[in-house]
Biopython code that builds the backbone (N, CA, C, O; Angstrom):
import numpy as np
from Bio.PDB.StructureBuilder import StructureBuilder

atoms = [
    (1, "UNK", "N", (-12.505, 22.361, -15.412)),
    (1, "UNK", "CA", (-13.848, 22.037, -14.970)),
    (1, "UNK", "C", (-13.873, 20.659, -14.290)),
    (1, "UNK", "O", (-14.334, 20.603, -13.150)),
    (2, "UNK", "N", (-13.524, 19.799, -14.746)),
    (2, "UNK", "CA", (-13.398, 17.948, -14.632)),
    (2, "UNK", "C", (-12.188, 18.287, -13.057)),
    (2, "UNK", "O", (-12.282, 17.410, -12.200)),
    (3, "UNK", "N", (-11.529, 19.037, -12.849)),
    (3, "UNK", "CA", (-10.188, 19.261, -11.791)),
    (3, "UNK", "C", (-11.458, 19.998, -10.298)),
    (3, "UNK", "O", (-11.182, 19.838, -9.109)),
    (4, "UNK", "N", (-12.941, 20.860, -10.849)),
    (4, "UNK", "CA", (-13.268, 21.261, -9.887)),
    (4, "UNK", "C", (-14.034, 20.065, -9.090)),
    (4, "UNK", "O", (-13.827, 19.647, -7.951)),
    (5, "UNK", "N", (-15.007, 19.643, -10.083)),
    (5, "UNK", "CA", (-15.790, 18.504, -9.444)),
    (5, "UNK", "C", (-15.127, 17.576, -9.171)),
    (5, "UNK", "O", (-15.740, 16.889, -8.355)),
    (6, "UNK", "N", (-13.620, 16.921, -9.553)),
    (6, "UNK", "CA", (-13.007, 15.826, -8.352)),
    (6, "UNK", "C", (-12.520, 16.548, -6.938)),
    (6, "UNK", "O", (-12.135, 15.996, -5.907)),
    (7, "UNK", "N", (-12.627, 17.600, -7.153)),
    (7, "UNK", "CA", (-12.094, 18.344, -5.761)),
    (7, "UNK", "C", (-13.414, 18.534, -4.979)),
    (7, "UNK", "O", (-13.168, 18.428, -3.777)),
    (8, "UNK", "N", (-14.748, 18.779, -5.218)),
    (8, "UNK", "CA", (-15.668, 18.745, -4.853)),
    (8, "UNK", "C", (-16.150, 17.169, -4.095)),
    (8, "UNK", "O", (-16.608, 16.866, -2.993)),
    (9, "UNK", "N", (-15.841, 16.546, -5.100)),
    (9, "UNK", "CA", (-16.091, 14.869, -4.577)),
    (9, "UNK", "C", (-15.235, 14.196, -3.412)),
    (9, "UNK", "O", (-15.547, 13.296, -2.633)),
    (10, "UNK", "N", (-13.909, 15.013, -3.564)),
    (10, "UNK", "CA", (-12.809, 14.643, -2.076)),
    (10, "UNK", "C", (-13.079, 14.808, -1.254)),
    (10, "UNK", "O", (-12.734, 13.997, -0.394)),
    (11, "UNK", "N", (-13.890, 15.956, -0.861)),
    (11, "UNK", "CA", (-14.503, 16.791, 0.205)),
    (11, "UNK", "C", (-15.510, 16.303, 0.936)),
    (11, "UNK", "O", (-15.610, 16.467, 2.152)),
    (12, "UNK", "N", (-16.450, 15.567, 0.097)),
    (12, "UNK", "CA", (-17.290, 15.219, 0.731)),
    (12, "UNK", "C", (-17.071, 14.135, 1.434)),
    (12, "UNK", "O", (-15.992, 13.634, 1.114)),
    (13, "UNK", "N", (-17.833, 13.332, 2.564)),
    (13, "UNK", "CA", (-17.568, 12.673, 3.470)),
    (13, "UNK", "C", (-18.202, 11.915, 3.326)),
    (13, "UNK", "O", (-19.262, 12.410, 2.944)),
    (14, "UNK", "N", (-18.309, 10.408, 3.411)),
    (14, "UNK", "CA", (-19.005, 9.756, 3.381)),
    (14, "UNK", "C", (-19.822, 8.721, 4.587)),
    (14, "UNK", "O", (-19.250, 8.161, 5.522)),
    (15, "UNK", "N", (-20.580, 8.686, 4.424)),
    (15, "UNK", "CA", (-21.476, 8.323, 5.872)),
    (15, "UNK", "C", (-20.872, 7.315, 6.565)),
    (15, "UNK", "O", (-20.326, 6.450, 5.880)),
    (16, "UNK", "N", (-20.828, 7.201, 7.842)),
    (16, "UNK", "CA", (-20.397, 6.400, 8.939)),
    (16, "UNK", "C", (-21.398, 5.266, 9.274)),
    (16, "UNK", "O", (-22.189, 5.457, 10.197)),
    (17, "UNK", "N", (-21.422, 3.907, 8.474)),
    (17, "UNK", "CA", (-22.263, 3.000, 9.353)),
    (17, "UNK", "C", (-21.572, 1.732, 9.849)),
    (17, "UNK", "O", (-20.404, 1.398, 9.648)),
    (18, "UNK", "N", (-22.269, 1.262, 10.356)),
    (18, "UNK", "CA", (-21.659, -0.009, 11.218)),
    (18, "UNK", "C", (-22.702, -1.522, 10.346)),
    (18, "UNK", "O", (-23.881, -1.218, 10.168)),
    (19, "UNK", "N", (-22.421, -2.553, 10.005)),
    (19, "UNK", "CA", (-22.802, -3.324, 9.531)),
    (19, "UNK", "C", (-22.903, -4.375, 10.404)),
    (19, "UNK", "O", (-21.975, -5.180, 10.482)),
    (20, "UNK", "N", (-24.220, -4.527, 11.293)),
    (20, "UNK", "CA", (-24.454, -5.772, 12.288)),
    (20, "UNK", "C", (-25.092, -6.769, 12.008)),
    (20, "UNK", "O", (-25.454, -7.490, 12.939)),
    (21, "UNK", "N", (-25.401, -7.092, 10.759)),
    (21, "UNK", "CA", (-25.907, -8.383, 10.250)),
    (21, "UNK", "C", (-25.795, -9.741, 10.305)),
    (21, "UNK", "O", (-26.617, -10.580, 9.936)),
    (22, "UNK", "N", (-24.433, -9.939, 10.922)),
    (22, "UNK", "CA", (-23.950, -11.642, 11.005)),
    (22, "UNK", "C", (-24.334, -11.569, 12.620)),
    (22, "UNK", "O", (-24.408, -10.604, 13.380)),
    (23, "UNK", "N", (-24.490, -12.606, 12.771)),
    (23, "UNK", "CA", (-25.025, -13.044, 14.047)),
    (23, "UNK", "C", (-23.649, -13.719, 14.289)),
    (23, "UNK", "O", (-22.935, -14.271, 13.452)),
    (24, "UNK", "N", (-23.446, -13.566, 15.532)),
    (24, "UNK", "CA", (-21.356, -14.738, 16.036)),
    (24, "UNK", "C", (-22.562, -15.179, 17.461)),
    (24, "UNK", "O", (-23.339, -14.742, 18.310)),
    (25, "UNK", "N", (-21.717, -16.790, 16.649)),
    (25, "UNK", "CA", (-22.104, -18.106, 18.095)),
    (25, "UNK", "C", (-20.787, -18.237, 18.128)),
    (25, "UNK", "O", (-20.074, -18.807, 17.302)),
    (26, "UNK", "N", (-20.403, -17.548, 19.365)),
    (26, "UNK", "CA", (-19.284, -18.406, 20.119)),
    (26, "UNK", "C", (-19.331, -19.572, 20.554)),
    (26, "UNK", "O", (-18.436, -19.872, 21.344)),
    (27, "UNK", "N", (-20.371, -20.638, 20.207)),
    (27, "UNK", "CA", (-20.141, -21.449, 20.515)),
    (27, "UNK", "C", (-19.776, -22.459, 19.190)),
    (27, "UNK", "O", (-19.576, -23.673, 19.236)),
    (28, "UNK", "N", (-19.760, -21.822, 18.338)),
    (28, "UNK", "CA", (-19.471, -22.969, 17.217)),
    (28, "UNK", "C", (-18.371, -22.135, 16.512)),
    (28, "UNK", "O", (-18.096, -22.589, 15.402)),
    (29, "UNK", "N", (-17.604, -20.923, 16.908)),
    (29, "UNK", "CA", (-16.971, -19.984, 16.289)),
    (29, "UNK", "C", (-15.614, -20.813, 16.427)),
    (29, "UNK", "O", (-15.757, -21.857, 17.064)),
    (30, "UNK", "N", (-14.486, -20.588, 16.016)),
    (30, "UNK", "CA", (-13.215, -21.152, 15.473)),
    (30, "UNK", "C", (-12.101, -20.005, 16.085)),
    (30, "UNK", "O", (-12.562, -18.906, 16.392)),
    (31, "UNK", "N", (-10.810, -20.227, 16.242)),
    (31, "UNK", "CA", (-10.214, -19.131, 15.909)),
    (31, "UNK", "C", (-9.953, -18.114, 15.010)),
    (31, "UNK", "O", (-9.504, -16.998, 15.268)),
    (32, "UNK", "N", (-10.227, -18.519, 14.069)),
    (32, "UNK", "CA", (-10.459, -17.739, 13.044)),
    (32, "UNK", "C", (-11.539, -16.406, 13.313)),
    (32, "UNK", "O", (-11.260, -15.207, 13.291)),
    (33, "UNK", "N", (-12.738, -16.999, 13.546)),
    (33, "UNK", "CA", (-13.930, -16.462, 13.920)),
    (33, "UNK", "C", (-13.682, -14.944, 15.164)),
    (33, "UNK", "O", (-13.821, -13.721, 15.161)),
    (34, "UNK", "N", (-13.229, -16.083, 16.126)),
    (34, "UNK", "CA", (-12.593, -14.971, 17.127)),
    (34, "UNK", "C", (-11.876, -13.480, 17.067)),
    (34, "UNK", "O", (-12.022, -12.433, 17.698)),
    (35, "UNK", "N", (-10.893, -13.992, 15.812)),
    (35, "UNK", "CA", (-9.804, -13.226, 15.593)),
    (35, "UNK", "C", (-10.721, -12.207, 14.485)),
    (35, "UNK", "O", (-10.510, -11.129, 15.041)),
    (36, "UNK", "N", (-11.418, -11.934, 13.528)),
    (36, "UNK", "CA", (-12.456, -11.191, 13.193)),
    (36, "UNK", "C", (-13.064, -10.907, 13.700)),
    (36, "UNK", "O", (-13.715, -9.976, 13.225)),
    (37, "UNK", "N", (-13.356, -11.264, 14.749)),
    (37, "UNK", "CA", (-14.849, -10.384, 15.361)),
    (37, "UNK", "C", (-14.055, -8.666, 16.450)),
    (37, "UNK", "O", (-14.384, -7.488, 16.587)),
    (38, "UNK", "N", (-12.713, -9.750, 17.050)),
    (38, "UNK", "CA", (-11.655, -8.728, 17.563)),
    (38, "UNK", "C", (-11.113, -7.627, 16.374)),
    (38, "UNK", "O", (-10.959, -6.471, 16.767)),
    (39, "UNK", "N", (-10.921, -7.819, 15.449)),
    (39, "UNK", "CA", (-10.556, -6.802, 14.108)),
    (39, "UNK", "C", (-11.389, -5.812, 14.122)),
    (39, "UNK", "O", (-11.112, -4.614, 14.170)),
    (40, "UNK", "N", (-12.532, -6.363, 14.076)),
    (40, "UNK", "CA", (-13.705, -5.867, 13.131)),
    (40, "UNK", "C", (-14.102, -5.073, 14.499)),
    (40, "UNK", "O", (-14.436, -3.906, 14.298)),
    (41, "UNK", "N", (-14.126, -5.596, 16.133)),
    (41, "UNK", "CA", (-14.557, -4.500, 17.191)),
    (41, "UNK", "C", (-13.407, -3.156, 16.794)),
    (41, "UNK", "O", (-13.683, -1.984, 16.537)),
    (42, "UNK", "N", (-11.943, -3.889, 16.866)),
    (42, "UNK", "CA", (-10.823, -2.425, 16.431)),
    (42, "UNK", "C", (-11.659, -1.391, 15.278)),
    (42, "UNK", "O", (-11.929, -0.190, 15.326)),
    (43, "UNK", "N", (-11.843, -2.116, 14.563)),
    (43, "UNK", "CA", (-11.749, -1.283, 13.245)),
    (43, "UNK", "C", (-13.279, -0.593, 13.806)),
    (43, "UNK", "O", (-13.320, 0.378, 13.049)),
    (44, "UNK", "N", (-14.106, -0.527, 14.357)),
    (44, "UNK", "CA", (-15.028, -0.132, 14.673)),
    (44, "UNK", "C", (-14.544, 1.426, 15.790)),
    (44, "UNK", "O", (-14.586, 2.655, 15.732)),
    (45, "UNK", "N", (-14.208, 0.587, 16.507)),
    (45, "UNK", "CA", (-13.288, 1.899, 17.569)),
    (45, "UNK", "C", (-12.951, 2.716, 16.811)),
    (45, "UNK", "O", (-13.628, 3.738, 16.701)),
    (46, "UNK", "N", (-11.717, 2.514, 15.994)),
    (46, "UNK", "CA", (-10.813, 3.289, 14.877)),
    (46, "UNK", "C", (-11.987, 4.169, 14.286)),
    (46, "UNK", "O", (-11.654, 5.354, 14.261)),
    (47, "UNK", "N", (-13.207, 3.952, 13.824)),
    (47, "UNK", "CA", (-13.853, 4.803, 13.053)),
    (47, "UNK", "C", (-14.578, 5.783, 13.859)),
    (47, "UNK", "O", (-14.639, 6.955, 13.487)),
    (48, "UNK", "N", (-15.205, 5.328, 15.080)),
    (48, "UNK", "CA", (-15.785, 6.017, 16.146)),
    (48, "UNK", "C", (-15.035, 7.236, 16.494)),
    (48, "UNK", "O", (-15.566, 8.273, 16.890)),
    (49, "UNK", "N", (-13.645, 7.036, 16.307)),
    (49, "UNK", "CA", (-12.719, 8.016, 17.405)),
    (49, "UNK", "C", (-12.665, 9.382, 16.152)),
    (49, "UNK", "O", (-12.478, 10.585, 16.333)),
    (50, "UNK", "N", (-12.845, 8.814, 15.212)),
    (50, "UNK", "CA", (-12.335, 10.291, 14.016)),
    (50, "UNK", "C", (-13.394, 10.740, 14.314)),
    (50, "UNK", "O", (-13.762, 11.817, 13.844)),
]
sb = StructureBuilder()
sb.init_structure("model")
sb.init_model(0)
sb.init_chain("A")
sb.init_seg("    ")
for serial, (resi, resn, name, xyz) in enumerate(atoms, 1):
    if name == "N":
        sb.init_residue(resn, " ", resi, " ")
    sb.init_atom(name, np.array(xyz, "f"), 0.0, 1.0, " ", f" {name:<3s}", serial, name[0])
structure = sb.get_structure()
């Protein structure tokens, strides 16, 4: 029983959102800053494409 409902729970999919809450000033941004915002566009792509 406990073996059907984790197989039930694999299955399901879980919702696709995008989290746009931080505001980026490139003008006070760092390399650091830069180099996350470039990740975080990838990792955005990456989820779009599945």
């Amino acid at each position: 029983m406990m073996s059907q409902k984790k197989n039930q729970q694999e299955q399901r999919q879980l919702p696709v959102v995008k989290n746009e809450d931080v505001e980026f000033a490139a003008e006070i941004a760092d390399e650091n800053d830069f180099e996350a915002a470039e990740r975080a566009q990838a990792a955005d792509y990456r989820q779009e494409e599945q």
